[in-house]
Kinemage of the C-alpha trace (Angstrom):
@kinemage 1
@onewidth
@group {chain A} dominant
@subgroup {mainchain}
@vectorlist {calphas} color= white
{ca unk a 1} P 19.850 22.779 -27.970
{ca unk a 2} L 17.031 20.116 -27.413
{ca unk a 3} L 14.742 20.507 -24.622
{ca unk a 4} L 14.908 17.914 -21.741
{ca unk a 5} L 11.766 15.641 -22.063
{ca unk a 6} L 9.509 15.264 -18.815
{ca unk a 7} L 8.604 11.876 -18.421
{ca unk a 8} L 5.338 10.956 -16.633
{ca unk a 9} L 6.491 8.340 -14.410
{ca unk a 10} L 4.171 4.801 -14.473
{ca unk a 11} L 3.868 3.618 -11.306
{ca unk a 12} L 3.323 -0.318 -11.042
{ca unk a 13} L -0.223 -0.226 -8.612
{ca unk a 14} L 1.062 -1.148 -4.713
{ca unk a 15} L -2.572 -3.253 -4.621
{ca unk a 16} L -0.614 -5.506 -6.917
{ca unk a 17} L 2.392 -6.059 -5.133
{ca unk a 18} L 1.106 -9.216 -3.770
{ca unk a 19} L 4.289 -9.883 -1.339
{ca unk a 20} L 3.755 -6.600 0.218
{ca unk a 21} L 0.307 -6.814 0.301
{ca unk a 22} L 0.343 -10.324 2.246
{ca unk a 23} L 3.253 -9.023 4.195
{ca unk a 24} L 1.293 -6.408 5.655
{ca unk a 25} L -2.022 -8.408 6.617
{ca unk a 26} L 0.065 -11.066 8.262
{ca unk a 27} L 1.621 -8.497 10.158
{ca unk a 28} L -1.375 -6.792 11.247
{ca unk a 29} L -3.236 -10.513 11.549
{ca unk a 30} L -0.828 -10.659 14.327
{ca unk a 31} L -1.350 -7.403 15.956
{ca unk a 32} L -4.281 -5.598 17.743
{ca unk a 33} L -5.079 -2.061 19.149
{ca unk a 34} L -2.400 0.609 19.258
{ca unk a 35} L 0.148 -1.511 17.468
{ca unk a 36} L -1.548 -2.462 14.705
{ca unk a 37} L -2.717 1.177 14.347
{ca unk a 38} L 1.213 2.519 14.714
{ca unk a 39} L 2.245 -0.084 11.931
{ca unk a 40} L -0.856 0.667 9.210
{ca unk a 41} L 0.188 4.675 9.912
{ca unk a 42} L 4.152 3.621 9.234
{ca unk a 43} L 3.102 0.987 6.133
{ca unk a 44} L 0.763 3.673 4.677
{ca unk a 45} L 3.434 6.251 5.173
{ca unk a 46} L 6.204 3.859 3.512
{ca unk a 47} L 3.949 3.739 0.545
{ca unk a 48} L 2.598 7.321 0.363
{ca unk a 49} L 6.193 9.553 0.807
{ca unk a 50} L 7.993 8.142 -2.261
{ca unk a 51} L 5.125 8.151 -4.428
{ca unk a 52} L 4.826 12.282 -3.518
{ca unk a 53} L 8.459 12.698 -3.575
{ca unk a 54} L 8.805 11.275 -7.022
{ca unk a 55} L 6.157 13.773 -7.967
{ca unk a 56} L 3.210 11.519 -8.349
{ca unk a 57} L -0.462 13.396 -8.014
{ca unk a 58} L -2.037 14.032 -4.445
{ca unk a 59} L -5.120 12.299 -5.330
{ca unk a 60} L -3.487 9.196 -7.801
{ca unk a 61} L -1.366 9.119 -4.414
{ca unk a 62} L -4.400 8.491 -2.482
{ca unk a 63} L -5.890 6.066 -5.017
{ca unk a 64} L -3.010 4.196 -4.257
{ca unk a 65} L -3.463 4.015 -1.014
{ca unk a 66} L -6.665 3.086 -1.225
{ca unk a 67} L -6.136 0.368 -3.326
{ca unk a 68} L -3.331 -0.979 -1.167
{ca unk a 69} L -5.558 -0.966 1.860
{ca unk a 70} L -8.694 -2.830 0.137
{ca unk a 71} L -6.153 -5.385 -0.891
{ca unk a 72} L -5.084 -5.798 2.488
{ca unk a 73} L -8.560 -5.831 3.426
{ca unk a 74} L -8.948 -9.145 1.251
{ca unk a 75} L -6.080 -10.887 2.542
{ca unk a 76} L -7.224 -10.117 5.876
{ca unk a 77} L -10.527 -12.016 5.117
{ca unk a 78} L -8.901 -14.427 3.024
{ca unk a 79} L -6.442 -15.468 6.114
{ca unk a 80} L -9.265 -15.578 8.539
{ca unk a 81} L -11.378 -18.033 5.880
{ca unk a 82} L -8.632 -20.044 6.132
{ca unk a 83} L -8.061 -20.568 9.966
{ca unk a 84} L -11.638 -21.480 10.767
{ca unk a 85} L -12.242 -23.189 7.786
C-alpha cells in the first residue's frame, strides 16, 4: 500500500493581502494608545495561530508577521501622505 504524501503547504505572503493589509492601518489610523495596542495583539494573533496550527515553521511564521507589519507600516505612511498632502 502507497505511502500518504506530505505536502509542504505554500502559504500566499499576508504582506500581500492588500485588503487586509489596508484594513488593518485604517483601523489602527483610527485608533490610539491601549486600543490600538489590543487590536495589533488580536490582528497579529489572527494571522499568527492558523499559520502554526496548519504546521507552518516558528520562524517562516514570524517572517510573516513581520512582513505583514512593515506593510502596514507603509500604508500607515502612505494614508498620512495623503491627508496633509
Amino acid at each position: 500500500m502507497p505511502q500518504p504524501r506530505t505536502v509542504d503547504p505554500i502559504v500566499f505572503p499576508i504582506a500581500r493581502r492588500l485588503r487586509e493589509v489596508r484594513q488593518a492601518a485604517e483601523e489602527l489610523n483610527q485608533m490610539h494608545g491601549e486600543a490600538a495596542v489590543l487590536f495589533w495583539k488580536a490582528r497579529i494573533r489572527s494571522i499568527a495561530d492558523p499559520l502554526a496550527a496548519a504546521g507552518i515553521p516558528e520562524d517562516e511564521v514570524r517572517r510573516q508577521v513581520f512582513a505583514f507589519q512593515d506593510a502596514v507600516q507603509r500604508e500607515l505612511q502612505a494614508l498620512a501622505l495623503d491627508s496633509v498632502g
